[in-house]
C-alpha positions, -999 to +999 in steps of 0.1 A: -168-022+052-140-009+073-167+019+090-170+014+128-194+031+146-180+042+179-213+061+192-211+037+225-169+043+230-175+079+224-204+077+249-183+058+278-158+085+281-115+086+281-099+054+296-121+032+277-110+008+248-127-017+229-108-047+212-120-061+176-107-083+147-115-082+107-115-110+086-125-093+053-123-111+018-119-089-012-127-051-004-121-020-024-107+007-002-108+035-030-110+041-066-070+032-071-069+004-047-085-035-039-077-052-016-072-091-019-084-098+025-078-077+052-072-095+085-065-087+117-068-071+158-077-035+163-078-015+195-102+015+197-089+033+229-114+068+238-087+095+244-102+135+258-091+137+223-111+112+201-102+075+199-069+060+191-066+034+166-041+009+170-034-024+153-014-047+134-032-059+099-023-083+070-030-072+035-031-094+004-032-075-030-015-077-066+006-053-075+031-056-107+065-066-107+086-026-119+110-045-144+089-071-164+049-060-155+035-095-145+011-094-114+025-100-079+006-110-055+018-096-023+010-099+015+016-066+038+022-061+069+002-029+083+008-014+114-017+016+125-015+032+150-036+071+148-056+095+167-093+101+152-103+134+170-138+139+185-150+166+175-142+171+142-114+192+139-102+209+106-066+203+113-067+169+120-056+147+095-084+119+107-117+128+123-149+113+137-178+128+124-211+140+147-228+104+128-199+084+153-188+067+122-152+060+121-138+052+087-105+031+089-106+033+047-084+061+042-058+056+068-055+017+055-049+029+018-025+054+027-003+030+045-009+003+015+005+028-007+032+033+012+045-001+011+031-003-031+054+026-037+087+007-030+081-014-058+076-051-063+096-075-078+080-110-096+113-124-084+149-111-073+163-122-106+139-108-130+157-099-164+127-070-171+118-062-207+133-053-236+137-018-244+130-024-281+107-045-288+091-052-250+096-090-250+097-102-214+129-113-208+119-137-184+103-163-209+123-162-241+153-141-253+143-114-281+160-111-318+164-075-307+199-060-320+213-061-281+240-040-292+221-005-305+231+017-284+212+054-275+229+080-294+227+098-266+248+072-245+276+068-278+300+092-261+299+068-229+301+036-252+335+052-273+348+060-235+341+023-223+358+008-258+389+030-253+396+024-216+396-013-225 
């Protein structure tokens, strides 16, 4: 879904570009990751290089929120901008291949996962779960002894108790 073939750009030679847009409902990029839609403008621009990718896409996907493990569903901001070199070269990261098929797949999920790995939040007040029993915080208090403490953490506790 996001393969472009870019025979004709290739073809043209450097100083050409060539404008699109995707509007794409629910996609899987790879194994770990779905997307919800991808939308947005892309610029192919043919380099001496290979073609340069540049655009600005929206993202919708569910992630889940670090403290309390509902689904989030999120909407990200990507901005690409990256050289695919023609030829093939082994020591670029991106590469067109002799087919002129230009797979966007990889470079979207690797910026996706780089906004996914700040973490999301279900809301900026989430209470989390509970270490003992795992009762989401959120929608009911637990019966949970609150005050067990680690006895790894009872020298801290004593330190607290005295300073007070």
């Amino acid at each position: 879904m996001l393969k472009l073939n870019v025979g004709f750009l290739l073809a043209d030679g450097p100083s050409h570009n060539h404008d699109t847009a995707f509007d794409v409902p629910t996609l899987r990029v790879a194994e770990d990751l779905t997307l919800e839609y991808l939308r947005g403008p892309v610029r192919l621009s043919r380099t001496k290089e290979g073609i340069l990718v540049q655009g600005q896409l929206e993202v919708g996907l569910t992630d889940e929120c670090v403290r309390c493990l509902d689904p989030v569903s999120k909407v990200i901001p990507i901005h690409i901008e990256e050289l695919f070199t023609y030829p093939p070269s082994s020591s670029a990261e991106f590469s067109i291949k002799e087919d002129a098929i230009l797979d966007l797949g990889p470079l979207v999920r690797a910026e996706a996962l780089i906004v996914l790995s700040r973490g999301s939040l279900c809301r900026p007040d989430c209470k989390g779960l509970c270490p003992n029993c795992g009762a989401n915080l959120n929608d009911s208090a637990c019966d949970c002894a609150s005050d067990e403490i680690d006895p790894r953490l009872a020298q801290l506790r004593e330190m607290l108790d005295t300073s007070l």
